[in-house]
N, C-alpha and C positions, 0 to 999 in steps of 0.2 A: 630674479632670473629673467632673462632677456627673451622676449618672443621670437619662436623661430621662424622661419622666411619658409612660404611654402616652397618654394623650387626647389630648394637642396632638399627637401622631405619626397619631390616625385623625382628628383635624379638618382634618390635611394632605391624607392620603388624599381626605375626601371633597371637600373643595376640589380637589384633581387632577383625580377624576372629573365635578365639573362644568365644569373647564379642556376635559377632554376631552370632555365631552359640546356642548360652544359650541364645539370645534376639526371634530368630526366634522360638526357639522351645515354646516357650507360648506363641507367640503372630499373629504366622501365622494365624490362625483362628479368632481370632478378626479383626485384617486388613481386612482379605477378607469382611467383613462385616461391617466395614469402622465404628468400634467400637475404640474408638480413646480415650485417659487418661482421660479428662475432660473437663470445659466450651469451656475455651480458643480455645482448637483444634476445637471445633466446628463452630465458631466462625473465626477460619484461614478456615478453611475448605469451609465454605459457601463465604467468600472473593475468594479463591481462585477459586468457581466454577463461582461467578460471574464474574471476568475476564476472565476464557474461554469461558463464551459464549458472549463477547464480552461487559464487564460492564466497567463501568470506572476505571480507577486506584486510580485517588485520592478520590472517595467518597467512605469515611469508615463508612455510615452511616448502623446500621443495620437496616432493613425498616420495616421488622414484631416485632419489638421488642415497645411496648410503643406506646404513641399514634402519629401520622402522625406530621412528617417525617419518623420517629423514633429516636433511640439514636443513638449520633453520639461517634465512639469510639476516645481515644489517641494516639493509636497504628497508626502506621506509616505502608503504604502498601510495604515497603520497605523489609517487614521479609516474604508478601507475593511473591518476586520476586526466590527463589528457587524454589518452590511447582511448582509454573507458568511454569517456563521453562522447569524443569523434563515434566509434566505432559506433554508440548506442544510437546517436544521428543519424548515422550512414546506413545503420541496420531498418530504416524505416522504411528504406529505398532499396536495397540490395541485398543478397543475404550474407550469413556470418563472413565465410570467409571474402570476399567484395568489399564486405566494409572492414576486418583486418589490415586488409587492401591500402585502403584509403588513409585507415591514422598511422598506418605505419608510414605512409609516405606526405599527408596533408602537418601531423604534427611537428617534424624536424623542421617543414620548412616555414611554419607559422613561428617556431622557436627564430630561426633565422632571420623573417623580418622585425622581427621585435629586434633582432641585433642589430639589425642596419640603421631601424628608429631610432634607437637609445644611442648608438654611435655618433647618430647626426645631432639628436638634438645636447649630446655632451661635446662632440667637437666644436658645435655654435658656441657653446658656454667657454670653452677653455681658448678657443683662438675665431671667434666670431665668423664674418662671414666664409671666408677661406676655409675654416674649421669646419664648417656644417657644409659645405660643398663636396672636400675632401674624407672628412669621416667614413662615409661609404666605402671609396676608393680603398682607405686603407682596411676596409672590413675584405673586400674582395681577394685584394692582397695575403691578407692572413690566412692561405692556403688550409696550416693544420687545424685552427678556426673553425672555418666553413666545413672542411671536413666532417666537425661533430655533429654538422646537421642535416646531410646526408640521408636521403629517403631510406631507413632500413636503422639507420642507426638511431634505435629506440630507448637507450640504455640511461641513465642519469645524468651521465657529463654534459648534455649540451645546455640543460637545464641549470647544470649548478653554473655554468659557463654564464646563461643571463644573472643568476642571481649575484658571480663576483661581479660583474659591470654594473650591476647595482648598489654593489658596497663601495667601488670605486666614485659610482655619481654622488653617493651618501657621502664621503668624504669632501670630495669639492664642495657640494653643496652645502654642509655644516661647516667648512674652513669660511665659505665663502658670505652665504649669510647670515650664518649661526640660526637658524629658524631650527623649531622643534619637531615639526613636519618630516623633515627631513634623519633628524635623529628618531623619529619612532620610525619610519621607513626602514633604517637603518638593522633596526632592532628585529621587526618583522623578517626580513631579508636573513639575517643572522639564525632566527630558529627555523626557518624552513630550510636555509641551506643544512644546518648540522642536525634535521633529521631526515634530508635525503641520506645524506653520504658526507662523511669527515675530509674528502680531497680536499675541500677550500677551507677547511680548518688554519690554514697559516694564511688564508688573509682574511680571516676574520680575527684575527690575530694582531695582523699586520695594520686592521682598520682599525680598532684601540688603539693601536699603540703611536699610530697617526695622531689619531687623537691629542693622544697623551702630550705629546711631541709639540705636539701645537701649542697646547695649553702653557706646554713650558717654557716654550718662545714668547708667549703673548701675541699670539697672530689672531687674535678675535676670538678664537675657541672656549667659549665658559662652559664649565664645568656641567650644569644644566643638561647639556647636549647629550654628553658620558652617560649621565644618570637615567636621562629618558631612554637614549640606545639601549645600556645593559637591561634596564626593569623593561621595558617593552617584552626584548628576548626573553625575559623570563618567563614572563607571564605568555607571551603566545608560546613557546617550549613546553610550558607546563601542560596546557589546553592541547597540545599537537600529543604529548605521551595520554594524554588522557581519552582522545580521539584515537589513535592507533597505537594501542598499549604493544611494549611487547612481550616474551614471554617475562614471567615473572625474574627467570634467574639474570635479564638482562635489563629489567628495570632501572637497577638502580647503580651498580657500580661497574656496568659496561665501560668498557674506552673506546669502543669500534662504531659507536653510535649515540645516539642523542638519549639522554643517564640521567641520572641522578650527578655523576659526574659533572656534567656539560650547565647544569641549573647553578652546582654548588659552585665554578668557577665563574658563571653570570651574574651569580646573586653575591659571589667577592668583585667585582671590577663594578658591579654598583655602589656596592659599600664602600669601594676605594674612591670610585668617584665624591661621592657622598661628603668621604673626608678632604679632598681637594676642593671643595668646594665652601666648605666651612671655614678651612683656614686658607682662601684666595685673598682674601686681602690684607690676610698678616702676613703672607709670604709674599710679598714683591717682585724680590730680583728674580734675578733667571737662578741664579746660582741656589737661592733656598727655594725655590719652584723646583728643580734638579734632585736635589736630597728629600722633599718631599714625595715626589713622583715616583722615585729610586725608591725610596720605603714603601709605598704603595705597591708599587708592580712587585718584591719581593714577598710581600704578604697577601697578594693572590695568590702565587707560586709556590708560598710555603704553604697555602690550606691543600693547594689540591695534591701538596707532596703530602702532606701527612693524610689525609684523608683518601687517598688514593693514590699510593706510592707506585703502583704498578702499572697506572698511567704515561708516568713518566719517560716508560722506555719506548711508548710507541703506543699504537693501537692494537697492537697483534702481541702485548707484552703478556697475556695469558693463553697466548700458543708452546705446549712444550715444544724445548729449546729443539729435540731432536726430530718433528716434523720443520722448525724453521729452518735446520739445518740441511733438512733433505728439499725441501719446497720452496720455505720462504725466501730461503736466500739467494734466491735467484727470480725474485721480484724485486723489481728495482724499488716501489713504493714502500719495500719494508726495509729498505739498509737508508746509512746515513748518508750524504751529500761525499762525507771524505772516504768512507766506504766504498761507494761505487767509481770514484775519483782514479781510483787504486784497481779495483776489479776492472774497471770497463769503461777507461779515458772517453772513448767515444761516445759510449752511450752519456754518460758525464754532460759532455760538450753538448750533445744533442738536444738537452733535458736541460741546460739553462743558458745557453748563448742567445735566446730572444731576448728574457728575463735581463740576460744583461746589457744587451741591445736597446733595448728600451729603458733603463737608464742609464745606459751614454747618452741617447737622444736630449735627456734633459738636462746633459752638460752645458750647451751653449748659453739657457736658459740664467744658471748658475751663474758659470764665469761671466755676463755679461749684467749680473743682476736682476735682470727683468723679471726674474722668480718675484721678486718684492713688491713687483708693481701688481701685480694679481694673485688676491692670493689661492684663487682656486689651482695654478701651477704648483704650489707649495705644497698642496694637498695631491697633487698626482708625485710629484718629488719624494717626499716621503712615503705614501703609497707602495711606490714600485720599489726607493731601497730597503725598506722595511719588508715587504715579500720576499724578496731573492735572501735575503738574510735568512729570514725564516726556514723557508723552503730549503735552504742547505741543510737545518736541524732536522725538519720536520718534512723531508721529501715526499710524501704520498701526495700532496697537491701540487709539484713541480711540473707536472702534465699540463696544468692548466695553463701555463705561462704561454699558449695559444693566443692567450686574450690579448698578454702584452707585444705580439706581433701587430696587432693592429694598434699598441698603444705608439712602439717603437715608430710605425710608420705616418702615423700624424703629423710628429712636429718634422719629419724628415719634407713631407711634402709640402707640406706652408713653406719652407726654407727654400724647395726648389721652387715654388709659387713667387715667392718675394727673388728670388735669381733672376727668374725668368723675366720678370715685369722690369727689375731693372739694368736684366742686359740688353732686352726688344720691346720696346713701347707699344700701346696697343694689342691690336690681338693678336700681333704677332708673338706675345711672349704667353699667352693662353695658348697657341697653337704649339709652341715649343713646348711644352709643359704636357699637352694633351699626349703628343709624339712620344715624349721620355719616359713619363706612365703606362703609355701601350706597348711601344719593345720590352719596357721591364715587369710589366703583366704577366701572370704565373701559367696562365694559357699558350702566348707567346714564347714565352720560357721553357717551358715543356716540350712545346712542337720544337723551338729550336735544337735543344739537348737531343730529342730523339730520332731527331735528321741528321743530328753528329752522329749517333750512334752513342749516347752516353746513357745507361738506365737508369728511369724516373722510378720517384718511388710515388707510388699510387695512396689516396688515401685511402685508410680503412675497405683493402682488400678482401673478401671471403676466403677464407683456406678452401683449396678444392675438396680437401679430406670432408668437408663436414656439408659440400652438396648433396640436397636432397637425392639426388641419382645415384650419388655414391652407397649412400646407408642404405639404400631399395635395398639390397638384399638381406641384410642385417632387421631393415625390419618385418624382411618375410618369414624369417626366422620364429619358432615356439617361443614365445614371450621365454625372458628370464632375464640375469646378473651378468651385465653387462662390463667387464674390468679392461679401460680403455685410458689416453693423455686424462690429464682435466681439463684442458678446453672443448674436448670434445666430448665430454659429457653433456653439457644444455643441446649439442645439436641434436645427440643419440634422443635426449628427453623426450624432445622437441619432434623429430620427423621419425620414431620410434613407442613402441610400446615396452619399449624393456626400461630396467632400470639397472643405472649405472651404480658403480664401486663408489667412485668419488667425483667431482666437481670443484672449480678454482674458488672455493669461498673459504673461508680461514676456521669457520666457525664449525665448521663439519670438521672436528679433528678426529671422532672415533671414526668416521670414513678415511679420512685423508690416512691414519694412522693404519686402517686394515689395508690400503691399499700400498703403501711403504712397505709393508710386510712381502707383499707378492714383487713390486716390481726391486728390491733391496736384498731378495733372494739371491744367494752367489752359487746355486747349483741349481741345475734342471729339476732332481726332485725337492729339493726347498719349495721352489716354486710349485709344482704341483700339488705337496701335502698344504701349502697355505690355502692356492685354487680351493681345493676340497674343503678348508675348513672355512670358506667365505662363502660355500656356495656358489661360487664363478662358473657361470654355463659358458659363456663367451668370453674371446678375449681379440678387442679389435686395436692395433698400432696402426700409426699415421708416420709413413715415411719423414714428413718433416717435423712432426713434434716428440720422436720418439725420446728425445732429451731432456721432456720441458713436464716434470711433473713422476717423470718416473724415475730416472736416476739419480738427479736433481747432482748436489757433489758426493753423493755417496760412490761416486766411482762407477767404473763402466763392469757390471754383472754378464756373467758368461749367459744369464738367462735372456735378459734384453736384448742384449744383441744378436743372440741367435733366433730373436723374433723376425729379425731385420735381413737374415738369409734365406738359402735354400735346405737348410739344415735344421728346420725348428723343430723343437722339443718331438719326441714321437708319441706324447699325453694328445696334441693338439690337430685335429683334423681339423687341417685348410677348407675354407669353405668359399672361399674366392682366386683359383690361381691367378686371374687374369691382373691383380693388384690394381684395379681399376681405383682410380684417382687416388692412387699412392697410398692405398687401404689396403691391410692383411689380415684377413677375420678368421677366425679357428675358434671351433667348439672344446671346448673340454672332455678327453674320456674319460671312461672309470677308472681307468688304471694309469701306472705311470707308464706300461710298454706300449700305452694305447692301444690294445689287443681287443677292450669293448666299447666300442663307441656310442 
């Protein structure tokens, strides 16, 4: 690997600092009031505080959420261990909530510049100095990117976010100098990501199969590499369940988290390496290279089908069918690529035009050959069409293709670099090149659109529903059972001492299931005899989620909607008329004529 040049490492730098200086300026005031992007951070947040005051590490159980124990999360305490240590630093100096404060806004952006490092010093590698110049550039560019790192957005994607760009450096760097270094890198990387969180599961997928791919062209890749990657991951996966176990019933044939499952398909793709490696130099061509690798990757896929057939359908495949039908199916991360293609073109297009954007970019590459001439290109080439591939199967990680915005726009700006230089000699074609980056700058672009009058869309917004000011009065309220959306359960959690019906985790089905009961109710007293038999004191709707969690496709109930009027149920005395930020909070009474309050 080629040493990188200090300058493009401080033109990164100072690009960070004006990333941060446009992140501080709208969002210092929501931080101080620990108004945070959405569920999820809420949800890190209440994890994190219950570690400083001295809660356990490995119980991810939320305890006000659903009924007693409460619901237990997938999430791995592993992505709480930044927050924790900032916060225990800052608490030396400050008190608890000051230093809160601080890791909730000092960690996303410390995530960030690691992006910009790692960007520059893989652009160096992949298109040299032009590369590590522009890297940054394209990191700035990648609007939905940057967005994950966003002071407040404390949740786990921005972290799995460095760890794919890790998998992607692991790739080039084993295409390119087969070093073992880099393959146990690879492998590390691999079990910390699948015990945060399964989203980057199809490219750690996609990073085998690179792999594999390679192997079977003969582009340098021995088998060696496979073998260190997968054992590495085993072995640090094993060590990570044995440092934060989880409950027992999710040990070991979980699909939503890092398993027994997740060892036994690591400890097959070692074993397949194993066997590609043994018979490398009976099989020569490409063509019995093909049919061996073809036998191989079936016989990972047939262990973990028969060993865990239930895997196969997703990670939410031991969700009964009739909550995925009222809930799941209107998360985009639990249908298939041709599923939602069908449901929601848009959303579709939305969810993978980077992905494919970023490999058209490496058409020209292709069609002109020059893939051949290096082969750490080869290893972003397959990379990217091995993910979108994937990611049509295996949607839940099609979010992330954030990353390949900035992969997309790499080779696009080397190409206008090389335009540039040889339409204007000198620094007149740096200066043309600087000009064409700055109009087509997402800052510029924004202000432009919003002087037309065209509506931007903001990243990683707060719902008004779930500001602190909003729930004031809900949480002046006698503590009790809260039956509210599910995203607005972690705020309730969170700026509340009540405990809520349900919350958007998969895992809490006997919550998610008593709360189907209430909001799937098709008469006014359905709904009330359920209220009463859940124990529901309160019941708060949010004018814009009143969709998303309660009627899901069970069809529009005469109960929900008449939450949504001037006509509600007469069980429910209003407790807010002024519907201050699009909130309508009502207590429960004894009866159905609401006669005793």
């Amino acid at each position: 690997m080629q040493r990188l040049s200090v300058r493009p490492v401080h033109f990164a730098l100072l690009l960070w600092g004006l990333v941060i200086a446009l992140m501080l300026s709208g969002r210092v005031e929501l931080v101080d009031r620990l108004v945070l992007t959405g569920p999820d951070d809420y949800i890190r947040l209440l994890r994190v505080e219950s570690i400083l005051a001295g809660g356990d590490w490995v119980n991810t159980r939320i305890e006000r959420a659903g009924p007693a124990p409460g619901i237990p999360l997938h999430w791995s305490p592993i992505a709480d261990a930044p927050y924790v240590l900032v916060a225990q630093i800052s608490g030396l100096f400050v008190d608890q909530t000051a230093a809160l404060k601080i890791a909730v806004t000092a960690v996303p952006l410390i995530g960030l510049l690691a992006m910009f490092l790692i960007a520059t010093w893989a652009g160096g590698w992949l298109f040299g100095g032009a590369g590590a110049w522009l890297a940054p550039v394209a990191v700035f560019y990648a609007d939905a990117l940057v967005g994950q790192f966003v002071p407040g957005r404390i949740d786990h994607h921005g972290l799995q976010l460095l760890l794919t760009t890790g998998l992607v450096l692991s790739c080039i760097g084993i295409i390119r100098s087969n070093k073992v270094g880099w393959a146990a890198f690879s492998g590390l990387v691999t079990a910390v990501s699948l015990a945060i969180g399964l989203e980057t599961l199809p490219y750690i997928a996609a990073f085998h199969a690179s792999l594999g791919l390679a192997w079977l062209g003969q582009y340098g890749v021995q088998a060696r590499s496979g073998i260190v990657s997968a054992g590495t991951a085993v072995v640090a996966a094993a060590v990570l369940l044995w440092l934060f176990p989880p409950e027992p019933q999710y040990l070991w044939g979980a699909c939503d988290a890092l398993s027994g499952v997740y060892l036994t398909a690591l400890a097959t793709i070692a074993v397949g390496w194993i066997v590609l490696a043994a018979f490398s130099n009976t099989f020569q061509s490409v063509f019995a290279r093909t049919c061996l690798g073809g036998a191989v990757g079936l016989g990972v896929t047939g262990v973990v089908a028969i060993v865990f057939p239930e895997c196969l359908s997703g990670p939410y495949g031991s969700v009964p069918q009739h909550i995925r039908d009222f809930w799941l199916d209107d998360v985009d991360e639990t249908q298939s690529a041709l599923q939602l293609a069908v449901d929601n073109p848009r959303r579709f297009i939305s969810l993978f035009w980077i992905a494919i954007l970023a490999l058209a970019a490496t058409i020209p590459f292709v069609a002109k050959g020059r893939w051949r001439d290096d082969p750490s290109r080869i290893a972003l080439i397959l990379f990217l069409g091995l993910s979108v591939i994937i990611s049509l199967w295996q949607i839940r990680g099609a979010s992330f293709v954030a990353l390949f915005a900035m992969l997309a726009a790499l080779p696009l700006f080397v190409a206008l670099k090389t335009w540039s230089e040889k339409q204007f000699r000198g620094w007149r074609g740096g200066a043309i090149l600087a000009l064409i980056l700055f109009i087509l700058s997402p800052p510029i672009l924004n202000s432009a659109m919003v002087s037309a009058g065209v509506k931007t869309v903001q990243n990683r917004t707060t719902p008004g529903c779930g500001l602190p000011e909003n729930l004031a009065q809900l949480a002046g309220q006698p503590q009790g059972l809260v039956a509210s959306s599910m995203p607005l359960g972690p705020m309730i959690l969170y700026f509340t001492g009540h405990r809520v019906l349900a919350a958007p985790y998969h895992r809490g089905t006997d919550a998610m299931d008593q709360a189907i009961s209430l909001w799937s109710a098709e008469t006014e007293n359905d709904a009330w005899r359920a209220a009463k038999e859940l124990g529901v004191n309160y019941i708060l709707v949010c004018d814009s989620q009143v969709a998303y969690g309660m009627r899901g496709r069970a069809g529009l109930g005469s109960f929900v909607d008449s939450l949504m009027t001037t006509n509600a149920p007469a069980w429910l005395l209003r407790l807010n008329p002024d519907d201050k930020g699009g909130l309508r909070l009502f207590r429960v009474t004894s009866s159905s004529d609401g006669s005793s309050p």
